[in-house]
Z-matrix of the N, CA and C atoms (Angstrom, degrees):
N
C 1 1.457
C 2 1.526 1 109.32
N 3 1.065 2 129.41 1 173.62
C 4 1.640 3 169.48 2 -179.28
C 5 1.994 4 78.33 3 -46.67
N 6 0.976 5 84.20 4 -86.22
C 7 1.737 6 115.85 5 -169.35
C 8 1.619 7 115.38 6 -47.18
N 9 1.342 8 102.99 7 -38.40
C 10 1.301 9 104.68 8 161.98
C 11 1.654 10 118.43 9 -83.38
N 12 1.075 11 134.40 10 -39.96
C 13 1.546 12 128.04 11 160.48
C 14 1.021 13 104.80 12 -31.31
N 15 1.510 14 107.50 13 -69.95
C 16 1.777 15 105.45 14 -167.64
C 17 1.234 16 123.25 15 -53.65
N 18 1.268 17 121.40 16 -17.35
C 19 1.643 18 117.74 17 -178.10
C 20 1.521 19 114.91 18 -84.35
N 21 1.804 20 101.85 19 -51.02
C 22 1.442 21 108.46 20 153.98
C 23 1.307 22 154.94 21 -31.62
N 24 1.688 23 101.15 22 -29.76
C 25 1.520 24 137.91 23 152.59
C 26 1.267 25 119.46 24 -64.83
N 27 1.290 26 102.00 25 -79.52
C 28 1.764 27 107.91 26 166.82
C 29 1.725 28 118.33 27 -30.75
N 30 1.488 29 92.59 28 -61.33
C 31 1.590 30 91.99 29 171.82
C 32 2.102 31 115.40 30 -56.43
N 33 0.554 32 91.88 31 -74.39
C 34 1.457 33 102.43 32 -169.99
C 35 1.827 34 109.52 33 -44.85
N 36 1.410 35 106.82 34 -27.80
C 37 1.683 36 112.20 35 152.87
C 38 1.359 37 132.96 36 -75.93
N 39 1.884 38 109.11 37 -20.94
C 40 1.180 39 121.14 38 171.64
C 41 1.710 40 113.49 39 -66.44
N 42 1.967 41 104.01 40 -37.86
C 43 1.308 42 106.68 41 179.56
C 44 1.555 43 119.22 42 -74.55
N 45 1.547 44 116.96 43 -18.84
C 46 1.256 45 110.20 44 -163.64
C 47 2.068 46 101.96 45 -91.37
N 48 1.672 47 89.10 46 -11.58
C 49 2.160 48 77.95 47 179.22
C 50 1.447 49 88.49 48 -108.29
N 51 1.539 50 147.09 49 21.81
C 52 1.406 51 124.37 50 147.85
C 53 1.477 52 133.50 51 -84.20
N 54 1.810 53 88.06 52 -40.72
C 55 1.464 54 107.04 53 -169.70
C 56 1.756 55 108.45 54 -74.89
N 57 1.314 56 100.96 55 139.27
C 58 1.982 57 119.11 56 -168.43
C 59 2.097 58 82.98 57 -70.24
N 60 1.358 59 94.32 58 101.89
C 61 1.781 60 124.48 59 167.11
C 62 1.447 61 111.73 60 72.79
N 63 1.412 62 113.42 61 48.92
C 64 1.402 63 140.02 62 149.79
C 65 1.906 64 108.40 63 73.98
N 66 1.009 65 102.45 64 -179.11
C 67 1.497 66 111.68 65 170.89
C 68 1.479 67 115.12 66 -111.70
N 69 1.233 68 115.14 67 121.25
C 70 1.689 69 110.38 68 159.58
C 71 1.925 70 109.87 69 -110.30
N 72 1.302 71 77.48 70 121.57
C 73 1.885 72 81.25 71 -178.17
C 74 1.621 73 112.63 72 -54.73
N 75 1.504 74 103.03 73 -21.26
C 76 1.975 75 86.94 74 -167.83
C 77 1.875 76 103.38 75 -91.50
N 78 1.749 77 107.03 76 -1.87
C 79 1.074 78 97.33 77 -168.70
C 80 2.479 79 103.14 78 -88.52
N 81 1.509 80 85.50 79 -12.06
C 82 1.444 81 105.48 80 152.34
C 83 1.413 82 135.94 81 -32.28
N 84 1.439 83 133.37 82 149.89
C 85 1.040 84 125.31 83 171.26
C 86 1.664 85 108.67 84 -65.96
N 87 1.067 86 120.91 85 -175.13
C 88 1.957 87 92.18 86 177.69
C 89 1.335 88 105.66 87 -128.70
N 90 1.516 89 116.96 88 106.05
C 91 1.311 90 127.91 89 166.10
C 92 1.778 91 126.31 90 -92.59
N 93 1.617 92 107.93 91 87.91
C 94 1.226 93 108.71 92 -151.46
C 95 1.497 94 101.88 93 -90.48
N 96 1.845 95 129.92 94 167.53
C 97 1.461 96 109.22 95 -173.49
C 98 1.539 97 117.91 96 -64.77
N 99 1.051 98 99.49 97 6.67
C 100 1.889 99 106.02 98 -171.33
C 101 1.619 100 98.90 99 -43.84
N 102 1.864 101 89.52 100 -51.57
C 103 1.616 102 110.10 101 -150.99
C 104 1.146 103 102.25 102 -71.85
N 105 1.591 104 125.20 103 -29.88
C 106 1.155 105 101.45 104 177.42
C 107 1.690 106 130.55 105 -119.72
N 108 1.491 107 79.37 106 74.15
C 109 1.901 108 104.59 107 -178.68
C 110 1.698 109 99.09 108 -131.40
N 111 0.997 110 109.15 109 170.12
C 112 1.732 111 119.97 110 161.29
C 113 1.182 112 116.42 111 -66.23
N 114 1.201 113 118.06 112 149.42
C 115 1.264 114 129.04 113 -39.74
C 116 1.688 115 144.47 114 -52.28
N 117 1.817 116 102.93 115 -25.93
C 118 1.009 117 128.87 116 -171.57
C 119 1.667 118 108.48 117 -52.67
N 120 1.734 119 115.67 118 -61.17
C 121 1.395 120 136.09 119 156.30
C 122 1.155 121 127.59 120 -121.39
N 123 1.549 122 114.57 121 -154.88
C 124 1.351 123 129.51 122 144.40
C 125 1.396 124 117.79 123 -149.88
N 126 1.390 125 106.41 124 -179.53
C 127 1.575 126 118.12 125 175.09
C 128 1.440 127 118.57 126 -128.17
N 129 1.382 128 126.25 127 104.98
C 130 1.450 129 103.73 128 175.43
C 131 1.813 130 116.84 129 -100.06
N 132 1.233 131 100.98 130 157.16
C 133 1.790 132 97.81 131 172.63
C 134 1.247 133 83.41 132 -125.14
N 135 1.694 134 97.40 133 160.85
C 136 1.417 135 139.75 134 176.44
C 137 1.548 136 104.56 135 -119.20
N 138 1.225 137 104.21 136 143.38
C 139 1.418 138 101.55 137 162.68
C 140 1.403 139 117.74 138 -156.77
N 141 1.191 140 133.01 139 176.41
C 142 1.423 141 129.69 140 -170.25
C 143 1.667 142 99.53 141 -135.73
N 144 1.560 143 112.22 142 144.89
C 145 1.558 144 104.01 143 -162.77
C 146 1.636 145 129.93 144 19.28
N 147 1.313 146 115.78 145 40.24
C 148 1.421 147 119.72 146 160.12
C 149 1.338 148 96.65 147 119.75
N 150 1.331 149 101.31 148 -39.24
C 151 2.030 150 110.83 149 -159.84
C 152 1.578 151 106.34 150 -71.57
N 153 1.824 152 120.35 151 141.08
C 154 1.668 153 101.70 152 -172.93
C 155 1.488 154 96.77 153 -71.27
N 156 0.965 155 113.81 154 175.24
C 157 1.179 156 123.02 155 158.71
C 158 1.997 157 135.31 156 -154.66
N 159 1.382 158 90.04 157 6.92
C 160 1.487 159 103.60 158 -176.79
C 161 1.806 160 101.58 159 -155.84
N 162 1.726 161 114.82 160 159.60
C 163 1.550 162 81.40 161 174.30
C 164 1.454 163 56.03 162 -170.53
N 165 2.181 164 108.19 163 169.02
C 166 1.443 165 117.39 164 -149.62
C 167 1.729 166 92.31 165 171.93
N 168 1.099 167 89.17 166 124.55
C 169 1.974 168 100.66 167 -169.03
C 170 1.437 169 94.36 168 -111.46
N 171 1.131 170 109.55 169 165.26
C 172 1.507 171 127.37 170 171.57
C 173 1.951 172 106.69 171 -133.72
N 174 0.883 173 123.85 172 130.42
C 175 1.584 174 117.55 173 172.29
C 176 1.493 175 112.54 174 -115.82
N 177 1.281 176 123.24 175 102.72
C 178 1.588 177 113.26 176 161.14
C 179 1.169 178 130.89 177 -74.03
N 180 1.476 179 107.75 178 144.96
C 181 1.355 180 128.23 179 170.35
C 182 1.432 181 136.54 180 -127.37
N 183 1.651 182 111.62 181 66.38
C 184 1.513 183 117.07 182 -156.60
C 185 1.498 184 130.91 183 45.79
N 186 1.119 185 110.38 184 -132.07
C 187 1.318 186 125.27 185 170.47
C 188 1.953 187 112.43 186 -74.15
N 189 1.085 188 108.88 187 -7.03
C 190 1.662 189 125.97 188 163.86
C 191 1.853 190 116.94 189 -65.07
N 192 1.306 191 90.56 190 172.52
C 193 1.617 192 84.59 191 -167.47
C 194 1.589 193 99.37 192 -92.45
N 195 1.243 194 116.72 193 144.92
C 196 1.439 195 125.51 194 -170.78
C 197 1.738 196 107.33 195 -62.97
N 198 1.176 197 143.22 196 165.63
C 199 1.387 198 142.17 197 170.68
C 200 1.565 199 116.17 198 -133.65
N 201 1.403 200 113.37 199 114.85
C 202 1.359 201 129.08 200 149.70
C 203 1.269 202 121.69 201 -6.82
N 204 1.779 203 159.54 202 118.65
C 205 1.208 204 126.40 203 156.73
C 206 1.439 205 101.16 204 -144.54
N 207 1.636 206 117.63 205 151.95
C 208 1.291 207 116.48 206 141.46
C 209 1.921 208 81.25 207 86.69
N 210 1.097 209 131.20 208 31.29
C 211 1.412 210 131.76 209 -168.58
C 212 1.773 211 87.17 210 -73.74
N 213 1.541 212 131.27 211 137.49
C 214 1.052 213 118.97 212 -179.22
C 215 1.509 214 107.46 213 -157.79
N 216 1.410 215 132.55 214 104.29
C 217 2.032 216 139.22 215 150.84
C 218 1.069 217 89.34 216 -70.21
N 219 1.698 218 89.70 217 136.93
C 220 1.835 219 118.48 218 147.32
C 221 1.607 220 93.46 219 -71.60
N 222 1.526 221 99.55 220 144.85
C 223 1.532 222 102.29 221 165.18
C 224 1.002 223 146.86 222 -72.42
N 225 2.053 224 97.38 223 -3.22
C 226 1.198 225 132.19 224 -173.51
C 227 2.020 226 105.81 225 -79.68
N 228 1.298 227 109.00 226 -19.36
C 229 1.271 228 106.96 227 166.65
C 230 1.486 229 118.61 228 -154.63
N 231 1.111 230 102.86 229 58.81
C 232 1.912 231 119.32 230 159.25
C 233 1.446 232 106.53 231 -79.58
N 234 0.910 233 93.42 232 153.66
C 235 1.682 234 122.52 233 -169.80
C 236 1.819 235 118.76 234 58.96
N 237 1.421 236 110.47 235 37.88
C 238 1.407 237 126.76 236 176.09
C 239 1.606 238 87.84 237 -120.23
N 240 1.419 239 133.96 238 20.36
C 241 1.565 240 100.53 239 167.77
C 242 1.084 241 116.48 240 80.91
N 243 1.475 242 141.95 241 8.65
C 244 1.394 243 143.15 242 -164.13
C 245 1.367 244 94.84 243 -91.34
N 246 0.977 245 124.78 244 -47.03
C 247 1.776 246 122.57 245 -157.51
C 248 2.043 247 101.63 246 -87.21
N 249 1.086 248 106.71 247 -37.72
C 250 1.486 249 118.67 248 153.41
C 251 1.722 250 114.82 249 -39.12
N 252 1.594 251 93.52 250 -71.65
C 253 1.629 252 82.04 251 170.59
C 254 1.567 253 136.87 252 -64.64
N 255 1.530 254 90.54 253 -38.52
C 256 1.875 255 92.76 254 171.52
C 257 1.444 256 123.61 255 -62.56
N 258 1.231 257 122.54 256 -36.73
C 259 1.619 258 126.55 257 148.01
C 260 1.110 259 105.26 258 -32.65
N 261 1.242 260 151.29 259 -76.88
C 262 1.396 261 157.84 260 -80.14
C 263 1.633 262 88.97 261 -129.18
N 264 1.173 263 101.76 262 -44.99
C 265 1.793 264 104.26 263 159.31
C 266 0.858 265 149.93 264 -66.87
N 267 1.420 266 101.54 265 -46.57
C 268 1.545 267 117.07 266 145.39
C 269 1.367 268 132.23 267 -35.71
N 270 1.659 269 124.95 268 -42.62
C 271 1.430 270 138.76 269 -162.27
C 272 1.500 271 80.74 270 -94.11
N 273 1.725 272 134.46 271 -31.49
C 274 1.650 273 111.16 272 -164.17
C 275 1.603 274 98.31 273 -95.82
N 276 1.485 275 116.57 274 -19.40
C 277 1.740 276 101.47 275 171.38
C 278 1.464 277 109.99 276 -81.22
N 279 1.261 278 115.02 277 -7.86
C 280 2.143 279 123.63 278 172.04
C 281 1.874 280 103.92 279 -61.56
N 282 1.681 281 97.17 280 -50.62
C 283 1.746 282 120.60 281 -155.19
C 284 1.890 283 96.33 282 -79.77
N 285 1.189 284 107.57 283 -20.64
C 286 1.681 285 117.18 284 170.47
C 287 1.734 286 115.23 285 -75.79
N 288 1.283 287 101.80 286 -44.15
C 289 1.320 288 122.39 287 164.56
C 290 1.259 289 125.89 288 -51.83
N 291 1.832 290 128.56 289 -27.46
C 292 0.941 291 123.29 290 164.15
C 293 1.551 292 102.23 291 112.86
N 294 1.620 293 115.35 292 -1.46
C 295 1.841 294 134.56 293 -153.75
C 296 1.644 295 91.36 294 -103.99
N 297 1.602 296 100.67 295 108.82
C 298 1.795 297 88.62 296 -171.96
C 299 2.083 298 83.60 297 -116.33
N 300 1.123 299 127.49 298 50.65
C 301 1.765 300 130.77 299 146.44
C 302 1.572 301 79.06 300 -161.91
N 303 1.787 302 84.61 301 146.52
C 304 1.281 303 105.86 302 157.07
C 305 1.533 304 109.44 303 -131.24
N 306 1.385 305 116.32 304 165.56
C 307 1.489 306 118.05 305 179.43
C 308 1.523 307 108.88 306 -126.86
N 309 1.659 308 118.64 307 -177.62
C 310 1.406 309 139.65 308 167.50
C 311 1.246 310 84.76 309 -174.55
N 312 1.659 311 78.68 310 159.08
C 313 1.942 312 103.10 311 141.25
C 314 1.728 313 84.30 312 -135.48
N 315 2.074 314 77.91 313 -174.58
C 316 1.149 315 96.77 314 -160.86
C 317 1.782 316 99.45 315 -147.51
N 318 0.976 317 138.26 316 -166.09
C 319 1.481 318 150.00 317 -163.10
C 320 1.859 319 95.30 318 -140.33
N 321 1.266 320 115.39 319 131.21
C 322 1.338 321 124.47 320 169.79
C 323 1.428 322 108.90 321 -54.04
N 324 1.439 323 131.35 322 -40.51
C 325 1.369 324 130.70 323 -169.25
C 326 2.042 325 109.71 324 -42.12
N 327 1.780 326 70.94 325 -39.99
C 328 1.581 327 91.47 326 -175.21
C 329 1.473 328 139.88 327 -61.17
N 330 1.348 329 118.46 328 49.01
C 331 1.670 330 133.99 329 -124.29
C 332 1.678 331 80.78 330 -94.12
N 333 1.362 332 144.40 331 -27.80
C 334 1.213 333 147.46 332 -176.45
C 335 1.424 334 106.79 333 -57.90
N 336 1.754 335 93.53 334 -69.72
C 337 1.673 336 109.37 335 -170.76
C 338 1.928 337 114.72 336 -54.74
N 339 2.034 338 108.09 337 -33.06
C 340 1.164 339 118.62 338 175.03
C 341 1.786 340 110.75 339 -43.69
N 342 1.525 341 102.17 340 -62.39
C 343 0.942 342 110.75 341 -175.90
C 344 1.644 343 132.80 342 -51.00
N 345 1.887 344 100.39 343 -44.47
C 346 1.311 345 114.93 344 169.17
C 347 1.838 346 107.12 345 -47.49
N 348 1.263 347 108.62 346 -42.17
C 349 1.704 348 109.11 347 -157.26
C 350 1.392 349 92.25 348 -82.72
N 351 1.131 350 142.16 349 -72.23
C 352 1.400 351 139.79 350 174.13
C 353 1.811 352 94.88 351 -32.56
N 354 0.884 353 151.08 352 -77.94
C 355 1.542 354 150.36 353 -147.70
C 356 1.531 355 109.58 354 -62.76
N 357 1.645 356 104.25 355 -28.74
C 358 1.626 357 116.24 356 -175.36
C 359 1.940 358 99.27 357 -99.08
N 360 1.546 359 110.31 358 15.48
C 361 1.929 360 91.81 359 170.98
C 362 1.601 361 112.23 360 100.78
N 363 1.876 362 97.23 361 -11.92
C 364 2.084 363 91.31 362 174.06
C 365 1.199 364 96.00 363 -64.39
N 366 1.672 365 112.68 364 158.75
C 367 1.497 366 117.15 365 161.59
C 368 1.526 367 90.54 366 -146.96
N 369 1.512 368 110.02 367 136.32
C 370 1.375 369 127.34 368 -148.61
C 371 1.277 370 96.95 369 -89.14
N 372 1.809 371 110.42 370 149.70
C 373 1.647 372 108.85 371 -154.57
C 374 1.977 373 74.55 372 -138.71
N 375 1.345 374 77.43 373 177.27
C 376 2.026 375 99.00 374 -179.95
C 377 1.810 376 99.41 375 -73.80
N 378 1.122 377 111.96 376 173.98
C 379 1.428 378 108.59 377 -165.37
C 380 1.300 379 95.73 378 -77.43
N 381 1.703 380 128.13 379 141.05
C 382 1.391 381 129.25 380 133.59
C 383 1.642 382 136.90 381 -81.21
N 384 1.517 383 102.61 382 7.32
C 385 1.942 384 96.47 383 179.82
C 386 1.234 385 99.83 384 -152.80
N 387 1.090 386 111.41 385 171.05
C 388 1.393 387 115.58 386 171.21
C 389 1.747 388 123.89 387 -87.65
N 390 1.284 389 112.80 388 28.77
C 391 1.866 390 110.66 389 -176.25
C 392 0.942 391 100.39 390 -60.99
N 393 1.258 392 125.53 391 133.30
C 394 1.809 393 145.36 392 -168.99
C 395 1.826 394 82.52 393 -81.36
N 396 1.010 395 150.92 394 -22.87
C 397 1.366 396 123.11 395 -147.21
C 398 1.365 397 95.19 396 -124.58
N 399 1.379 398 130.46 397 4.87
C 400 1.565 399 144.99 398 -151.77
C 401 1.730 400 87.62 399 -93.98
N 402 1.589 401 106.61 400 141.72
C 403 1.564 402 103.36 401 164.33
C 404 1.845 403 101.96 402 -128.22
N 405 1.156 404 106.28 403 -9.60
C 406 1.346 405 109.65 404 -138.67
C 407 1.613 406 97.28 405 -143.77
N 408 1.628 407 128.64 406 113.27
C 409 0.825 408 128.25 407 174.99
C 410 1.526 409 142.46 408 -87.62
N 411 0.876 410 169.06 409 60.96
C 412 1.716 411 145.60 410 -116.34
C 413 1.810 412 115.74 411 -123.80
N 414 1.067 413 136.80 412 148.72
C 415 1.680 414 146.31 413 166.46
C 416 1.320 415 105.35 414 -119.06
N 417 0.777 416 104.13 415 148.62
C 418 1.801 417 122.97 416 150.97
C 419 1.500 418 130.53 417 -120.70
N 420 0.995 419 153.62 418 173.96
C 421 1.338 420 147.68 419 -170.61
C 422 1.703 421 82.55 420 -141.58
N 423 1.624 422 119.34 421 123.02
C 424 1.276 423 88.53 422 155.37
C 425 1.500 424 134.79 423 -126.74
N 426 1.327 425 137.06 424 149.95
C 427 1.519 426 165.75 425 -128.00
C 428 1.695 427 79.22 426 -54.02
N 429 1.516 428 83.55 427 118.28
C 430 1.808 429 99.08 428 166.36
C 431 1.562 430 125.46 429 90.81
N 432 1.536 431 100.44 430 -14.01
C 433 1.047 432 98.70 431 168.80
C 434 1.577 433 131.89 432 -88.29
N 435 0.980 434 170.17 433 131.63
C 436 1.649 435 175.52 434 154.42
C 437 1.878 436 107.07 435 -48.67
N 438 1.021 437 103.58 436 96.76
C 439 1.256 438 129.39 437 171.28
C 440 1.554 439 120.46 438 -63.49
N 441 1.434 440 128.74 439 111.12
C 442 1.418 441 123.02 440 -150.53
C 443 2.202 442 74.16 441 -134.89
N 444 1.718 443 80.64 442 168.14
C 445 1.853 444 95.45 443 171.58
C 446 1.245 445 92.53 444 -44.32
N 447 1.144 446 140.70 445 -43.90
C 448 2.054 447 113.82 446 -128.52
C 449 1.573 448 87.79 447 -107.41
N 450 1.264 449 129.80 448 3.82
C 451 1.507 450 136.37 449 158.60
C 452 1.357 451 113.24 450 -83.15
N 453 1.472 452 112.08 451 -1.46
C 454 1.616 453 98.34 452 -171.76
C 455 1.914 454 105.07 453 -115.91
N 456 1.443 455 94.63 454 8.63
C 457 1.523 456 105.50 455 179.03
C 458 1.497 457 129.60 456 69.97
């Protein structure tokens, strides 16, 4: 949608004026919209009086641990809990799915989002991918689910 571009944009401009010598998406792992549709993913937006304002992918990978992506606040309303909640949705449309770990990384710049994931239950693991821009790894296990080998990747 409309609404989802725009967040995707926003985000992906937010990463290229934080990160120390910008972001290029193709130099990225490549998360194309394929992935984040059904079955493969999804995409959710948030918005406040109509306008988006938050947006938060999920990518599946079978019997693999689900992955975080594209996690994104307008700056126009951080620290109201928005990115808290869109996580929080994310991990319960993962736990519907049948996905009992989920993963991300993240970029050090990202000292907000660090904090959010550590505060919401990530506990930081050795790297699983190769994202050139990744410093920082994270899993979750989530509540209720039974954790077998093929959850641990």
């Amino acid at each position: 949608t409309a609404d989802a571009q725009a967040c995707l944009a926003a985000h992906l401009a937010e990463l290229d004026e934080r990160f120390d010598g910008g972001f290029d998406p193709g130099t990225s792992v490549r998360f194309p919209p394929s992935d984040m549709t059904e079955p493969a993913g999804l995409l959710l937006v948030g918005r406040l009086r109509g306008e988006p304002i938050a947006c938060g992918a999920l990518r599946f990978h079978g019997d693999e641990p689900a992955e975080v992506k594209r996690l994104w606040v307008s700056s126009s309303v951080r620290g109201l809990g928005v990115g808290r909640r869109m996580l929080a949705e994310l991990e319960s449309r993962a736990a519907e799915r049948g996905v009992s770990v989920i993963r991300l990384d993240t970029n050090a710049a990202l000292r907000q989002a660090i904090a959010l994931y550590r505060s919401s239950g990530y506990v930081e693991i050795p790297r699983y991918n190769d994202e050139p821009y990744a410093h920082h790894w994270f899993e979750k296990r989530l509540a209720g689910k039974p954790v077998g080998d093929a959850d641990r990747g």
